[in-house]
N, C-alpha and C positions, 0 to 999 in steps of 0.2 A: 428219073423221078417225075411224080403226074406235075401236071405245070399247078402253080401256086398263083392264090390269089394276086393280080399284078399289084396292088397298091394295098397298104392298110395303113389307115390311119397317116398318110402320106409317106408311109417308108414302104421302098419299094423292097417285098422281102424274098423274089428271087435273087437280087442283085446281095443283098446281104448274104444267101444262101452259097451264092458263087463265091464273095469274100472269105466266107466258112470255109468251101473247101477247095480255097487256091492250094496246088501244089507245093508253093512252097513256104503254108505257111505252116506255124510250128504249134503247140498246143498253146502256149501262152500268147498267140495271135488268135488263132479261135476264141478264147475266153475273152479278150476284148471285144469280139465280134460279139458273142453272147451274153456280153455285160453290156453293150447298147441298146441291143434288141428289149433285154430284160431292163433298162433304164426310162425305155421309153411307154413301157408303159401300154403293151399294145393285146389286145383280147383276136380271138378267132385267127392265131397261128399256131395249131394244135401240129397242124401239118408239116408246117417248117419246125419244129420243136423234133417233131418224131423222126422226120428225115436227118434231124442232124445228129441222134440222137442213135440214127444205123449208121454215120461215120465217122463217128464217135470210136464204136464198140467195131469196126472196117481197122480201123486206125489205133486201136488201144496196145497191138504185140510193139507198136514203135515208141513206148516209154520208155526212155534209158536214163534221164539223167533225173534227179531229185527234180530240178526245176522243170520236167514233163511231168513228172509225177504231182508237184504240188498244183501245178495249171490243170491236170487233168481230174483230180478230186474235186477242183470249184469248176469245173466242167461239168462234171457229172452230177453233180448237186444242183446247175441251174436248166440242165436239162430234165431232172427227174420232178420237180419243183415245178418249172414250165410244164408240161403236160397234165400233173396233179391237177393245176388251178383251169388247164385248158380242158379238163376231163376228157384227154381224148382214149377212147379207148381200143382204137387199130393200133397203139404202144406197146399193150400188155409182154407182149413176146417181148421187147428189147427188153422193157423195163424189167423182165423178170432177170432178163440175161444180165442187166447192168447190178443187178441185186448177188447177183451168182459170181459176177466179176468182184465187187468188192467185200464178198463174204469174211466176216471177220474169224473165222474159224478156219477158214481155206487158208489163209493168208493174215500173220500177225501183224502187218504193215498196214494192213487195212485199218482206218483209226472210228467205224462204224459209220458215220454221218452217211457216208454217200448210200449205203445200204441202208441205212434206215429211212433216209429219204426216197431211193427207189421203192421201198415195200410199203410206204405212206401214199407213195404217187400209188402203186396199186389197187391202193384201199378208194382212191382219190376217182378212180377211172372205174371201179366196179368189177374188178377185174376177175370175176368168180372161179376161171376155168383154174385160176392159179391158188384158188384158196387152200389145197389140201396140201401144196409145197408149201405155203406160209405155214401152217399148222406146224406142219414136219421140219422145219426150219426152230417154228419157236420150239417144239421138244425137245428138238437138239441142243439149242442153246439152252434150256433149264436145265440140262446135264454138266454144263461147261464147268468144272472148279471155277471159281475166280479165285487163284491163287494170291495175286499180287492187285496192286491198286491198278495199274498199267490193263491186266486183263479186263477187273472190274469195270472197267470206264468204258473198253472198248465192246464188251460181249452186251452191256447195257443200252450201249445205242442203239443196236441191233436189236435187243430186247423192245425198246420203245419202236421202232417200227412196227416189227409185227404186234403188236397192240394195236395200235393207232390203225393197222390195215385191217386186224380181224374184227377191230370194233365198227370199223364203217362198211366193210362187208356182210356183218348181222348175221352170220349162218353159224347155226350151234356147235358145227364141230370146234369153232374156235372154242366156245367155252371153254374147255376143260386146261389147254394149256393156257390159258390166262386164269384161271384159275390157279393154277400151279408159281406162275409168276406171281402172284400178289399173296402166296404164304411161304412167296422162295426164299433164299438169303441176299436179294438185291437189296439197294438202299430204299429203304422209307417210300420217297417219292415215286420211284418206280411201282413198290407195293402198292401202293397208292392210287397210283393212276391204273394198273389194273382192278384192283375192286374196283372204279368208279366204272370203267370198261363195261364190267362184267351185265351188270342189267339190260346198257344196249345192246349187248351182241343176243341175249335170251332173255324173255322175260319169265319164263318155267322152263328152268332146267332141271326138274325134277327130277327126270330119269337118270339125265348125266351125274346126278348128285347123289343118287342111289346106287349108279356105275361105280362112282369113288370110294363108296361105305365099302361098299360089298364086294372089292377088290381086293385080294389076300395081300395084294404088293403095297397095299399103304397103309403105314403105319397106323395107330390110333388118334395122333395128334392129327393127322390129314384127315384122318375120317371126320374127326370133331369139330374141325375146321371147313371140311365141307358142310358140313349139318349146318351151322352159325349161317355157312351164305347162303343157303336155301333159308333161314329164317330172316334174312334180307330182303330177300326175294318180295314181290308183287305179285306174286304164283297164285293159282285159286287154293282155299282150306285145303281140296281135297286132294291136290296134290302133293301141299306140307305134310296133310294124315301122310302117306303114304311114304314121302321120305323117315316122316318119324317114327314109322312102323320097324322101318329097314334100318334105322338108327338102334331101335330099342336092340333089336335082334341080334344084332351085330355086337353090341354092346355086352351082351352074353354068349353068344359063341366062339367072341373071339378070346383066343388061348394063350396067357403071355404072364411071365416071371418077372417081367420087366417094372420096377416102381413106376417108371414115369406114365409108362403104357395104362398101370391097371388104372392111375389118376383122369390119364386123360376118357379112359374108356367110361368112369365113376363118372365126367364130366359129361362126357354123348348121352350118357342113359338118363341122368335129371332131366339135362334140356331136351330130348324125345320126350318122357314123360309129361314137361309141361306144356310141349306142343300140343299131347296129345290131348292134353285135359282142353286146351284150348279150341284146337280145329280137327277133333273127334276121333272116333275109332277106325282106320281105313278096311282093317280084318279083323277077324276075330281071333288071331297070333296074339293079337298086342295083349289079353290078356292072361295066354301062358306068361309071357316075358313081364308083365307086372307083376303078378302071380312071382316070380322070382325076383323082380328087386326087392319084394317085402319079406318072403322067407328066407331068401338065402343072406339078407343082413341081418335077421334074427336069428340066425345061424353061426352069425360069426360072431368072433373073438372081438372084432374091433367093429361094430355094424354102423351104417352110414344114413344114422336116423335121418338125416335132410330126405334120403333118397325116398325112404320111407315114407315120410310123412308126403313128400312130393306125391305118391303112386297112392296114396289112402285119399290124396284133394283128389288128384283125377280120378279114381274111379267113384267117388262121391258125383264128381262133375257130370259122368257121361251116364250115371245112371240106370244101366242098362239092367235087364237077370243077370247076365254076368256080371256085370261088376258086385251089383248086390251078394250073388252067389259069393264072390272072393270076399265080399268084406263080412259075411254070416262067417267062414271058412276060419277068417284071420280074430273074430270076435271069440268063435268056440275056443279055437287053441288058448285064449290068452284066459277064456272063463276055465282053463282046465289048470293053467298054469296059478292062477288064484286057487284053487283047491290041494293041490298036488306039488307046487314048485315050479322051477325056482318065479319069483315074485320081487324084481328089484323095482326100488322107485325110478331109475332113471333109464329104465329100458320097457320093461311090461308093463304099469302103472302107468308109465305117459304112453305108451302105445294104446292101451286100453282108452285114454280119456279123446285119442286123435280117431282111434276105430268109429267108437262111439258119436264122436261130432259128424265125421262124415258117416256114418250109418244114416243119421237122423238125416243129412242134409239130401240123402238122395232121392227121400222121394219115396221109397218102396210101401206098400200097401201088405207085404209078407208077415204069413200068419207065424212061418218061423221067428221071424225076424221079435215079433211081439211077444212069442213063447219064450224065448231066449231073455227077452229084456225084463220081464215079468220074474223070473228065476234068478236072474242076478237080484232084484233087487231084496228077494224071498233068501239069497246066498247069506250065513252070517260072517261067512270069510271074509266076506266085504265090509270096508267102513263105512260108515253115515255119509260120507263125501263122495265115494264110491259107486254106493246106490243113487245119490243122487243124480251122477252123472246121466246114468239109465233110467231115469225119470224123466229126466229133459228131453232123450233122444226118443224116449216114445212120446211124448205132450207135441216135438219137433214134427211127428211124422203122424200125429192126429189119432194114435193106439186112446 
C-alpha cells in the first residue's frame, strides 16, 4: 500500500489502517475501526477509505455467520459513503465491484442499501467509464416483477442508486431508463424522484424522446408519456416542433384494436397538435397527419370533435399556404355537404362555424378563399346565421 498521509487531523491513519487489517480481527472489529474514523469527522482520506475498501472485497469469501454478514453491510455502506463525500475517484473499479457484490438480483439476501450506495458513491466520484454498466443495470432492474412487498423494497433501493448515479453523471444515455422508472410500477416517491432526475441528466432530449415514440416495442400509453416529458422539457421550440411532428405520426400509423391503446393514442395526437400550433411546423408531414385528424373523424361513426377543432386552431395558428390550402379543402367539402347532405347541427354546422373562425383568423389574402365566402353567402341553402358567419370571416380577413 502507497504510504498514507502520517497525521490527519491528529489521527494517525496508517496506524488505524494496520488496526483494519490485523489478522485477527473479525468484521465487526473493522466496522468499529470504521465507525471512528467515520466519527471523527476527518476530510482528505480518500486513500485510506479506498485501501480498505480493496480489503474489504480481499476478505468478503470469509462471511459465514449472520453476524459477518450484518457487520459487513454497515462495512460496505461506510466505505461506499466515505469515498462519495471523499470523491475520490482511483475507487471506481472496487466500487463498481462492491455494487456487483451486493447486487440485489444476484443475490436475494442482498437487502439493496449497500448497492445503492456503492452506485451513488459512483455518481459521487464521476465515475464515467462505468456509466453504460449503470444504465444496463437500471434496464435490468425495470424488468424485475416486483412480485411481493419483500422484492419491491429491495429491487427499489437499487432503483434509487442508479438514479441518483445517472443523475449526477449528466450523460444522456441515462435518460431513457430513468425515464422508464418514473412511468414504472414503483411506488410514487421513487416515480418521483426520477422525473425530477430527468432534466438534470438532459436538458433536450428530443431525439431520445422521439427514439421512445417511434419504437414499435412501446406501447401507446409510453409513447404518450414520453411526448408529456418532452413538454416538460426546457428544450428549444424547434426541437418540441420535431418531437411533435413524430408524435403526430405515430399517432396515425400506429395499428391497434386495443381500447386503451386507440385512447391513449386519441391522447398523443391532441397534445402534438397543440404543440404544434404552439412551437410551429418542423416538416411539412405534419400537414398530411392534420389533414387526417380532421377527415378521418368526419369520417367516423363516433368523431373526436376536440381533435378537430384542436387541428382547425393550429392550422389557423401557423398560417401558412398549407395550412390555408387544408382549411379552403375542409370549407369546400362542408359547402358541398350544405348543398347535397348529410347537414347535422352537431357535426357539420359546428364544423363549418370552427372552419370559418379560423379561416378568417389566418391571415390569408386568397382570392379563392374570397370567391368561396362571397358564394356561400349568395348560397340560399344557407341561413341568415349562416351567411353571416362568412361575412365576418371575410370583414376578419379585410375581403
Amino acid at each position: 500500500m502507497a504510504a498514507m498521509t502520517a497525521f490527519s487531523q491528529n489521527m494517525n491513519m496508517d496506524f488505524m489502517y494496520r488496526d483494519y487489517t490485523r489478522a485477527d480481527s473479525s468484521f465487526a472489529d473493522r466496522l468499529v475501526v470504521l465507525e471512528t474514523v467515520r466519527d471523527a469527522e476527518l476530510t482528505g482520506i480518500g486513500e485510506f477509505y479506498h485501501e480498505a475498501l480493496r480489503y474489504f472485497l480481499l476478505r468478503s469469501s470469509d462471511i459465514r455467520t449472520i453476524e459477518d454478514r450484518y457487520a459487513a453491510e454497515a462495512t460496505a455502506r461506510l466505505l461506499a459513503q466515505g469515498l462519495g463525500a471523499e470523491q475520490y475517484t482511483p475507487a471506481a473499479q472496487e466500487l463498481w465491484q462492491l455494487a456487483v457484490f451486493y447486487d440485489v438480483v444476484r443475490d436475494p439476501q442482498n437487502q439493496g442499501l449497500e448497492m445503492q450506495d456503492a452506485l451513488i458513491a459512483l455518481g459521487e466520484i464521476g465515475a464515467m467509464e462505468f456509466l453504460p454498466h449503470i444504465v444496463q443495470r437500471l434496464d435490468d432492474l425495470n424488468t424485475v416483477p416486483l412480485a411481493d412487498v419483500e422484492t419491491r423494497r429491495r429491487i427499489q433501493r437499487a432503483v434509487v442508486g442508479c438514479i441518483n448515479a445517472l443523475e449526477l453523471l449528466a450523460d444522456p444515455a441515462g435518460f431513457r431508463p430513468v425515464f422508464f422508472v418514473s412511468i414504472g410500477a414503483y411506488d410514487p416517491s421513487i416515480r418521483a424522484m426520477a422525473s425530477v432526475a430527468l432534466p438534470n441528466i438532459m436538458e433536450d432530449p428530443g431525439e431520445i424522446i422521439i427514439g421512445i415514440i417511434q419504437n414499435p416495442a412501446n406501447n401507446p400509453p409510453i409513447k404518450y408519456e414520453a411526448f408529456r416529458e418532452m413538454l416538460r422539457t426546457n428544450a428549444p421550440d424547434e426541437s418540441i416542433a420535431r418531437v411533435a411532428s413524430a408524435a403526430l405520426a405515430i399517432g396515425w400509423t400506429y395499428s391497434t384494436s386495443n381500447a386503451i391503446y386507440i385512447r391513449s393514442l386519441g391522447d398523443l395526437r391532441k397534445s402534438a397538435i397543440d404543440a404544434i400550433r404552439i412551437y410551429g411546423a418542423a416538416d411539412d408531414s405534419i400537414y398530411t397527419n392534420l389533414r387526417r385528424s380532421y377527415v378521418n373523424n368526419l369520417a367516423a361513426n363516433s368523431p373526436d370533435i376536440i381533435e378537430m377543432e384542436k387541428t382547425l386552431h393550429a392550422l389557423a395558428v401557423l398560417g401558412t399556404e398549407e395550412a390555408v390550402e387544408l382549411l379552403m379543402e375542409f370549407l369546400r367539402e362542408l359547402h358541398n355537404r350544405r348543398l347535397v347532405g348529410p347537414w347535422r347541427v352537431d357535426r357539420e354546422r359546428h364544423l363549418f362555424q370552427w372552419v370559418l373562425v379560423c379561416l378568417g383568423a389566418s391571415g390569408t389574402d386568397s382570392m379563392d378563399a374570397r370567391l368561396l365566402l362571397t358564394t356561400i353567402q349568395r348560397t340560399p341553402e344557407y341561413t341568415g346565421v349562416e351567411q353571416s358567419w362568412a361575412a365576418n370571416t371575410m370583414r376578419d380577413l379585410g375581403f
